[in-house]
C-alpha positions in Angstrom: -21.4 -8.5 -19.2 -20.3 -5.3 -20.4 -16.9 -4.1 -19.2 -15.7 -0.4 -18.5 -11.6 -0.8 -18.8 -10.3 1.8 -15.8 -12.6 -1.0 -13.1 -10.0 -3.2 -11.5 -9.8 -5.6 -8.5 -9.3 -3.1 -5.8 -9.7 0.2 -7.5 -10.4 2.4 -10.6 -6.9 3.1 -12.9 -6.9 4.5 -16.0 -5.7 6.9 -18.7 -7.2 10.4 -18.3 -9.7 11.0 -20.8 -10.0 8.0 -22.8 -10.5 5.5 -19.8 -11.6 8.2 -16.8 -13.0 11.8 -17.6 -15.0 14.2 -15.9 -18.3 12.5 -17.4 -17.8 9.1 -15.8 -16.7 10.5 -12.7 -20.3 12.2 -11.9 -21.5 8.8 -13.0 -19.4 7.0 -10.1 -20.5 9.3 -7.5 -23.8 8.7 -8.5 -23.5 4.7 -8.2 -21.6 4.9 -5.1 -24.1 6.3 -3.3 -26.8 3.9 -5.0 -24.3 1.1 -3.7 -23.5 2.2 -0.2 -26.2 4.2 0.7 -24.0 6.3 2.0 -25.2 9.7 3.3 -21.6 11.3 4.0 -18.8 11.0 1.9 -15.5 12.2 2.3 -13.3 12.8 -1.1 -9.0 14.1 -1.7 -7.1 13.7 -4.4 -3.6 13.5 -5.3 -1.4 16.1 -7.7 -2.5 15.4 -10.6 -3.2 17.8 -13.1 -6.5 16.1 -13.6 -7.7 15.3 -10.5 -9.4 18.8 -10.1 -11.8 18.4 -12.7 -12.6 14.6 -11.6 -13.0 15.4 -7.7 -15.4 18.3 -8.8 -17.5 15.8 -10.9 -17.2 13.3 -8.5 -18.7 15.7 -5.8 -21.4 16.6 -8.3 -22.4 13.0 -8.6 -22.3 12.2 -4.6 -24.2 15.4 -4.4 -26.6 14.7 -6.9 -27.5 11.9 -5.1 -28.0 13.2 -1.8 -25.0 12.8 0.3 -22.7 16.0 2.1 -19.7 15.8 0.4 -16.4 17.0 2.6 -13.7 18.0 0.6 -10.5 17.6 2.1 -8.4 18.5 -1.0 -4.6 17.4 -1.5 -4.1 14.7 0.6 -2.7 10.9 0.7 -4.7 7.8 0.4 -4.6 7.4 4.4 -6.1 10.4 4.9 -9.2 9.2 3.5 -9.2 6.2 5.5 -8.5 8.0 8.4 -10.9 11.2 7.5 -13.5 8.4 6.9 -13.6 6.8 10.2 -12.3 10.2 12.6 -15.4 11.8 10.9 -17.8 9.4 11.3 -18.5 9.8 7.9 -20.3 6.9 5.8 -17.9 6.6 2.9 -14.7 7.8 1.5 -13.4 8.1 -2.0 -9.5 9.1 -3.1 -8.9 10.6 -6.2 -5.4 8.9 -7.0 -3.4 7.0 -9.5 -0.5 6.5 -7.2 2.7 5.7 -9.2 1.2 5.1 -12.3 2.0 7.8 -15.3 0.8 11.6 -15.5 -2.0 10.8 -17.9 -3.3 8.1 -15.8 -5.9 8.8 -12.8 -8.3 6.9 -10.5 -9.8 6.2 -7.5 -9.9 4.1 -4.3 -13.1 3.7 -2.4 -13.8 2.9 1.4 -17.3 2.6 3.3 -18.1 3.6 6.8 -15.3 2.4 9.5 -13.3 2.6 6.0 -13.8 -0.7 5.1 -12.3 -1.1 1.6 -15.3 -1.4 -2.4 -12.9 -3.8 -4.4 -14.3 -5.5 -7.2 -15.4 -8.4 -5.9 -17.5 -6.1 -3.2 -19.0 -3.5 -5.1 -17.4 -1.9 -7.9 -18.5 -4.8 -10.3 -22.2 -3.6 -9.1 -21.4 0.1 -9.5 -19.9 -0.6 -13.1 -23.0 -2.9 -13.8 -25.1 0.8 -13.1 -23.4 2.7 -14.8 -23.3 0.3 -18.4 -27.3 -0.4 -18.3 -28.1 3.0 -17.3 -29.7 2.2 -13.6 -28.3 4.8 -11.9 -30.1 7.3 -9.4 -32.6 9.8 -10.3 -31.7 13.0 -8.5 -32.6 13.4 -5.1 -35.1 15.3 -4.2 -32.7 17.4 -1.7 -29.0 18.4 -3.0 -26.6 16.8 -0.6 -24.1 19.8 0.9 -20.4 20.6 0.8 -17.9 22.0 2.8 -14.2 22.0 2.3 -12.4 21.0 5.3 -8.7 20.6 6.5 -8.1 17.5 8.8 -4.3 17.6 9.1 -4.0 18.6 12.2 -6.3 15.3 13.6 -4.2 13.5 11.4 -0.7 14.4 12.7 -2.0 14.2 16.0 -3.5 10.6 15.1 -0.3 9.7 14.4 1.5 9.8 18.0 -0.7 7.0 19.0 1.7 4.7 17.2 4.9 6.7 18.3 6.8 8.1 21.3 8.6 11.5 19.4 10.5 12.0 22.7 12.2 8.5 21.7 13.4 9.3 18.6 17.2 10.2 18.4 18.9 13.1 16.0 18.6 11.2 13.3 20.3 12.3 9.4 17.3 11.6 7.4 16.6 11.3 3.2 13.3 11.7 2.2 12.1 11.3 -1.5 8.7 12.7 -2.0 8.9 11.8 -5.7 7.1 14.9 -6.5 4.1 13.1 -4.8 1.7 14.1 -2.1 3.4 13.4 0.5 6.5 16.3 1.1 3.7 18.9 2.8 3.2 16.5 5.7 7.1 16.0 5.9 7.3 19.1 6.2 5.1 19.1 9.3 6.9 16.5 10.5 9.9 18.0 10.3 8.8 20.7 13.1 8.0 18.0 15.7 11.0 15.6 15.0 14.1 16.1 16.2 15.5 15.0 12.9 17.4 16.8 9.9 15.5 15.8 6.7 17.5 15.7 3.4 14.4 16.2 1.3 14.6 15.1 -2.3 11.7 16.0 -4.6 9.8 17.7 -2.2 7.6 20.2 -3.9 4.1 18.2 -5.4 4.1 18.5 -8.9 1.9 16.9 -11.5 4.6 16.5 -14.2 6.8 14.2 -12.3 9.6 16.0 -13.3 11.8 13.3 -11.8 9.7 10.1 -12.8 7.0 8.7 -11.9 6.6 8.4 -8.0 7.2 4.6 -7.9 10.4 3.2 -5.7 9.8 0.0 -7.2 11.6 0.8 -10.3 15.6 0.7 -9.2 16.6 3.4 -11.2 14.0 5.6 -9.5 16.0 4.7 -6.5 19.1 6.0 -7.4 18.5 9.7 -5.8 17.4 8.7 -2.9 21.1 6.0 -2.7 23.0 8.6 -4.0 22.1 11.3 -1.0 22.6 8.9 1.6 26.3 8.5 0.5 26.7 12.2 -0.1 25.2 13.4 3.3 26.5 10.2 5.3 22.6 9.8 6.6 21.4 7.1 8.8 18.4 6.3 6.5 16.7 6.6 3.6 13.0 6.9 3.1 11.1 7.1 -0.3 7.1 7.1 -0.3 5.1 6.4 -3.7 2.8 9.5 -5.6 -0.1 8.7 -2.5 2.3 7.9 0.2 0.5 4.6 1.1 3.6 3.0 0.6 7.1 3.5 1.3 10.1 2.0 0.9 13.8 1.8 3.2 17.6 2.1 2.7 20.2 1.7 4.8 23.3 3.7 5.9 24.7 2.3 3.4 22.2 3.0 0.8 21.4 -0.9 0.2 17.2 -0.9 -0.7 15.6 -3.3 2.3 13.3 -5.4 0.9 9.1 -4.9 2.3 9.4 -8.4 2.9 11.5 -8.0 6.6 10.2 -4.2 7.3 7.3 -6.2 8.0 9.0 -8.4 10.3 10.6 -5.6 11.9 7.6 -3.6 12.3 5.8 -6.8 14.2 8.4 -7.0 16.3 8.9 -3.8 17.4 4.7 -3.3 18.0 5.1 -7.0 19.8 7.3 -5.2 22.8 4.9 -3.2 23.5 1.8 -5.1 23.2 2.8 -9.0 23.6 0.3 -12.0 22.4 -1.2 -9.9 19.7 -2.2 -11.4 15.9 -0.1 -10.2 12.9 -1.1 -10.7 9.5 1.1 -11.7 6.5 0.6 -12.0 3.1 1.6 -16.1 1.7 4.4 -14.8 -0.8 7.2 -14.5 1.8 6.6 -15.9 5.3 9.3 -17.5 7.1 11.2 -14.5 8.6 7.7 -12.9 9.7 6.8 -16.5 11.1 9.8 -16.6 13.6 9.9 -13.1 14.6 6.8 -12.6 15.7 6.9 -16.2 17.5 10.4 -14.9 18.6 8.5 -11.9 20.3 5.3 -13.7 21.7 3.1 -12.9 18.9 1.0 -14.8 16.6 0.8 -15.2 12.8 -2.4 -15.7 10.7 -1.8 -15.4 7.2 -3.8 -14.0 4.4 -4.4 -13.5 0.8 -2.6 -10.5 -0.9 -4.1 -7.6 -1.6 -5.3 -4.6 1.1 -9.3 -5.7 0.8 -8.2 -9.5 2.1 -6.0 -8.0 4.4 -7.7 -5.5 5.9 -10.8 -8.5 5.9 -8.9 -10.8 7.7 -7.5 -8.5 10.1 -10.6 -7.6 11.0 -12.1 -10.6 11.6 -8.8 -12.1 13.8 -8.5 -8.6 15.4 -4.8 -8.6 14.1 -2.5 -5.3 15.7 -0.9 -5.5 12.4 -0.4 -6.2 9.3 2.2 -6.1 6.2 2.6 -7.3 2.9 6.3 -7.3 1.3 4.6 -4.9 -1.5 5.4 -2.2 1.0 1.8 -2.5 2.5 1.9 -2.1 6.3 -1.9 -1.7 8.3 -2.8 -0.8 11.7 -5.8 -1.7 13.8 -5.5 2.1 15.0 -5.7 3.5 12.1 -9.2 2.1 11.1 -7.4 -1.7 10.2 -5.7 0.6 6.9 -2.5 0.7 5.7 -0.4 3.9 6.2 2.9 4.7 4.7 3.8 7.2 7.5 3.3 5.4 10.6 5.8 3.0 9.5 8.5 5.9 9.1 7.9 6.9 12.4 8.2 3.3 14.1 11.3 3.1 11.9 13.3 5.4 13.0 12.2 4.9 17.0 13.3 1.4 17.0 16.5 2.7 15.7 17.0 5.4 18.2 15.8 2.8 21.1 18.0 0.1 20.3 20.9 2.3 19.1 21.3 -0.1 15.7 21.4 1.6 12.1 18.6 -0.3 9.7 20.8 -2.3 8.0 22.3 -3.7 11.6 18.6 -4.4 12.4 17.6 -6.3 9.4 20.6 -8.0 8.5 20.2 -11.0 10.7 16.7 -11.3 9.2 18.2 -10.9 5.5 21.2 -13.5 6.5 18.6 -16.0 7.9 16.4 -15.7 5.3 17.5 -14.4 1.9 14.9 -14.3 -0.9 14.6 -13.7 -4.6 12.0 -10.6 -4.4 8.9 -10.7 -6.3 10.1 -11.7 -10.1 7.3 -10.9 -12.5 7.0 -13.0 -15.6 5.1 -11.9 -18.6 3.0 -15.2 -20.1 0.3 -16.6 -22.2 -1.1 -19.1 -19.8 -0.8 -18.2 -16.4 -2.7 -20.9 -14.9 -1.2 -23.5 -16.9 2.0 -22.4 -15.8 1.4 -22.7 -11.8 -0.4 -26.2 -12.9 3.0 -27.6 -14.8 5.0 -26.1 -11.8 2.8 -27.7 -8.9 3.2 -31.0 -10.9 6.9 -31.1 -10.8 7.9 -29.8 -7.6 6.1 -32.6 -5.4 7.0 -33.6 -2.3 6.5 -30.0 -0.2 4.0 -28.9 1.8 0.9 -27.3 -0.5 -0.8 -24.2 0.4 -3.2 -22.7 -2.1 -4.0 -19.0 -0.1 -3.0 -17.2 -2.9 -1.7 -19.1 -6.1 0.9 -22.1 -5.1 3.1 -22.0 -2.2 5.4 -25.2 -2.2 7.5 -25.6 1.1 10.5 -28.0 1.1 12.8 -28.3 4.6 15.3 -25.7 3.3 13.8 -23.4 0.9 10.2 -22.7 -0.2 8.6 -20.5 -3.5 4.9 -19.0 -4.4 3.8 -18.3 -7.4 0.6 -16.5 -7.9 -1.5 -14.3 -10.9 -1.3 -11.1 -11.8 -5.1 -10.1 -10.9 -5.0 -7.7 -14.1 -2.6 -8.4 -16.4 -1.1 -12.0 -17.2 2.0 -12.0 -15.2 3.2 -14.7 -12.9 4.8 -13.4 -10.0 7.7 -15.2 -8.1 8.6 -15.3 -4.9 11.5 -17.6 -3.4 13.4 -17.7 -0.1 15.5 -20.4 1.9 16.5 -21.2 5.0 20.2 -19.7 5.3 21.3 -20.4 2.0 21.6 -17.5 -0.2 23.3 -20.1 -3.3 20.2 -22.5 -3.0 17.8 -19.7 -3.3 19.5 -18.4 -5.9 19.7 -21.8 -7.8 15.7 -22.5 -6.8 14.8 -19.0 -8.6 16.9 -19.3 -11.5 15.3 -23.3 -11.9 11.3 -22.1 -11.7 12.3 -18.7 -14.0 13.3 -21.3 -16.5 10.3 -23.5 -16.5 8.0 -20.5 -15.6 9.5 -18.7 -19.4 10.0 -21.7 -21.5 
């Protein structure tokens, strides 16, 4: 079966126009509409330089097929999923490469209710048409378009999941990255009562400050370094489609996704007790005894926003967060968001009077972990084979990759879905020196 390289598990990537050009792009919008049937598509992009030419091609396609295209122009990835159901529209498309490079681009599909087209549920099918040729003659009617601006339903979305007149004077950093996201912060700034330190605010395509990706530590530095120098009480920095973002302290120490998602669950638990959270299998232990700590329950799911999003679904979870940064709400169409969980943020540090690092740091001391170690190897199955062979004696869960569970400390180990990287993930039950010792052990089997 023919292969076209920018189709991965949950979305297209690649480098702009070897991988994904204007050409291909009319040819998506074409299958997408073969695939979903969809007669109303919304479609945004992100800043880069390229995704003018793709969204116009991509509009073509859709159009060509016979759906009414609304064009919401510069936007973030949750504005799709949240144009896409507020609309009633029957599918949405984001023109986006997140933090990857400048040259890259790509695009992230939803269908009606914005129910996430990975690979495995569609764009294998749409890549299939597109290599043999089967794609849609034209329709016999032009679908429409109309460019339309939907921020103002989406900042007003947004105080579903937030009381603004419980949010204290906070001193706030935010990093746009150069990203999408500084015009909404910018909004937000004239409803919160709370001085923004903005770094990077202005979108631009070059990424004159790096690529819009928290991830990397030194891209972090900025955003630690303002803290210090403006004595704020947080720091907040969002990747280039603000679906994710990321914490720091007062103090300027990076919190790791891992027990934002506890605190998230918690602070949605006091307000709506005996509700389902989802978590991903990589680290569980902290999430697991918070929300039982705050009459909630856990049901846990494979990584990755289409199983997610699945299994929230299905359980009818309030919530649900991976430690990638990824954090989803049934009220905002079961999709994750990378604003709402500012917002909660910074009102359960105004209610309970506690700086982030105060509110974490009994989850961090209870539970320290290694965060997610990536390992570059030939044989990545072997690998979690060997490992599951020698570490016997824990309890075995095979969600996603290996997760071995001992009394004191646990690991998973899982694939890369696109490249062949293990990833890592260890944590124990008080003891930082054991998890330390566990990680170090499996890194030096895992790159032997």
């Amino acid at each position: 079966m023919e292969k076209i390289p920018c189709f991965k598990a949950y979305d297209i990537r690649g480098k702009v126009p070897g991988e994904l050009n204007p050409e291909l792009a009319f040819k998506i919008g074409q299958a997408f509409v073969k695939f979903t049937g969809a007669r109303s598509v919304v479609i945004g992009h992100d800043v880069r330089s390229s995704s003018e030419a793709i969204s116009e091609a991509l509009s073509e396609g859709l159009r060509a097929s016979g759906a009414d295209v609304t064009d919401i122009g510069l936007c973030g990835t949750e504005m799709i999923y949240f144009g896409t159901s507020h609309l009633g529209l029957e599918g949405g498309i984001m023109i986006t490469a997140s933090h990857n490079p400048p040259e890259y681009n790509g695009m992230k599909f939803v269908k009606k209710n914005s129910v996430p087209v990975s690979y495995d549920s569609g764009l294998s099918e749409m890549e299939q048409m597109i290599v043999t040729g089967k794609l849609p003659a034209p329709a016999a009617k032009k679908g429409g378009y109309i460019q339309k601006d939907i921020t103002e339903d989406f900042l007003s979305n947004l105080n579903r999941f937030y009381d603004v007149k419980k949010v204290d004077p906070l001193k706030v950093v935010v990093n746009a990255g150069n990203g999408c996201v500084g015009p909404i912060l910018d909004r937000l700034e004239s409803v919160l009562p709370v001085k923004m330190i903005k770094l990077f605010n202005n979108p631009d395509s070059s990424f004159p400050n790096g690529v819009p990706n928290p991830m990397y530590e030194e891209n972090r530095i900025p955003t630690i370094n303002a803290i210090k120098e403006h004595k704020a009480d947080l720091g907040v920095a969002w990747d280039g489609d603000y679906d994710r973002c990321f914490f720091f302290d007062e103090q300027g120490s990076f919190i790791e996704g891992y027990y934002i998602v506890g605190l998230l669950a918690k602070s949605i638990l006091k307000t709506n007790p005996g509700e389902k959270i989802i978590h991903d299998p990589r680290l569980t232990w902290n999430t697991v005894e918070v929300v039982k700590a705050a009459n909630g329950e856990t049901v846990q799911s494979k990584s990755g926003h289409a199983f997610i999003k699945e299994k929230m679904r299905e359980v009818n979870a309030i919530y649900g967060g991976e430690m990638s940064a990824h954090h989803y709400f049934r009220d905002n169409a079961y999709s994750d968001s990378g604003v709402i969980p500012f917002l909660l943020v910074m009102q359960l540090m105004s209610e309970e009077k506690k700086g982030l690092g105060e509110l974490v740091g009994e989850m961090i001391k209870n539970y320290p972990c290694s965060g997610e170690i990536n390992s570059v190897i030939g044989d990545p199955a072997g690998k979690i084979k060997e490992i599951t062979s020698l570490y016997t004696g824990g309890v075995i869960d095979y969600t996603d990759g290996v997760s071995v569970d001992f009394p004191d400390w646990r690991f998973n180990l899982r694939m890369s879905n696109t490249e062949p990287i293990l990833r890592l993930n260890v944590e124990s039950r008080g003891d930082e020196a054991l998890m330390k010792q566990k990680t170090d052990e499996l890194l030096a089997i895992i790159r032997k």
